[in-house]
C-alpha positions in Angstrom: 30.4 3.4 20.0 28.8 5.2 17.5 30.7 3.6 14.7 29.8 0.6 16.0 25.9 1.7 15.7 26.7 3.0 11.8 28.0 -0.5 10.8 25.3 -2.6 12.6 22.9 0.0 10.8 24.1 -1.0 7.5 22.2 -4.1 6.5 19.3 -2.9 8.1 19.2 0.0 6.0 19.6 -2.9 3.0 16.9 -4.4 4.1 14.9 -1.2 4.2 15.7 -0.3 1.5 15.0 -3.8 -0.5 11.2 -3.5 1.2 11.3 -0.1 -0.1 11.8 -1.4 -3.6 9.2 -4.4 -3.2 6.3 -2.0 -2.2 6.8 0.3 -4.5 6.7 -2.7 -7.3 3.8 -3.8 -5.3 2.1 -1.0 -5.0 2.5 -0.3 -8.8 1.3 -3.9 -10.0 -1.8 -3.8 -7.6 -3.1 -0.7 -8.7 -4.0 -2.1 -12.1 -5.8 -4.7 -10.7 -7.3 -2.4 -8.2 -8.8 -0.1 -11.0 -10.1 -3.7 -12.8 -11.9 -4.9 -9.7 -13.3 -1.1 -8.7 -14.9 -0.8 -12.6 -16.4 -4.5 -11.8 -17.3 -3.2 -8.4 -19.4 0.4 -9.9 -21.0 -1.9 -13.3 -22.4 -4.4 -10.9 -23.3 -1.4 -8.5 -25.1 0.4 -11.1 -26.9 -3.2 -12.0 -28.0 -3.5 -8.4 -29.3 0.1 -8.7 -31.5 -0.6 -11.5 -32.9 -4.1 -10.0 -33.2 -2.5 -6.6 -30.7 -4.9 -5.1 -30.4 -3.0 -2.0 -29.0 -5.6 0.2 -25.9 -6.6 -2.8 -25.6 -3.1 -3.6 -24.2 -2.0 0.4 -22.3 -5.1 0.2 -20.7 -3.7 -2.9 -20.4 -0.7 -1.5 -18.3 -2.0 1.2 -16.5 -4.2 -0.4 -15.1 -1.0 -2.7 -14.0 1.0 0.3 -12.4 -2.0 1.9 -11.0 -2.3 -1.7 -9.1 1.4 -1.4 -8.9 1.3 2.1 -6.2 -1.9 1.3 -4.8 0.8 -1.5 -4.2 3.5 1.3 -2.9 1.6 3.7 -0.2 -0.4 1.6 0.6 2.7 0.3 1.0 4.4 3.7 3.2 1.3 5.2 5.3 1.8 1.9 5.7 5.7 3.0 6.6 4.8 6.9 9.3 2.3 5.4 10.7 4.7 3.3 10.8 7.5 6.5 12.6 5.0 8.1 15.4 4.4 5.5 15.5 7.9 5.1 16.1 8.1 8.7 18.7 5.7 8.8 20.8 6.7 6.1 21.1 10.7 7.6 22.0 8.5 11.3 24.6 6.7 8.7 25.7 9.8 7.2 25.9 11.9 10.1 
């Protein structure tokens, strides 16, 4: 039976492991455009500091943590994808 359960576990693990691949490529491409849009994000911050643009300046404010919030949490789903292919191949192994 538990055969069975190693073969069935094989494309999974594929699969895994091809998402594994794509986030990490993913991760690595939007992180250049990340940094881009936080240095537009702090210029135009420091420009609503100096007009006294209160109002823009929070919605600038939260639009940069919402910005690296998206960073953390692709980059956490990439991490719990690659637990879970590392936990396949030791059931695979084993």
């Amino acid at each position: 039976m538990k055969l069975v359960l190693k073969i069935l576990a094989l494309p999974v693990l594929f699969v895994v492991k091809v998402i594994c691949i794509l986030g990490n490529l993913l991760t690595n491409v939007v992180s250049y455009v990340i940094g881009l849009l936080l240095l537009v994000i702090g210029g135009s911050a420091i420009y609503c500091i100096v007009k006294a643009l209160w109002q823009s300046l929070l919605i600038l404010v939260v639009l940069g943590i919402a910005t690296i919030a998206a960073v953390f949490l692709l980059v956490w789903a990439v991490m719990k994808v690659e637990n879970i292919g590392e936990s396949l191949g030791a059931f695979i192994r084993s």
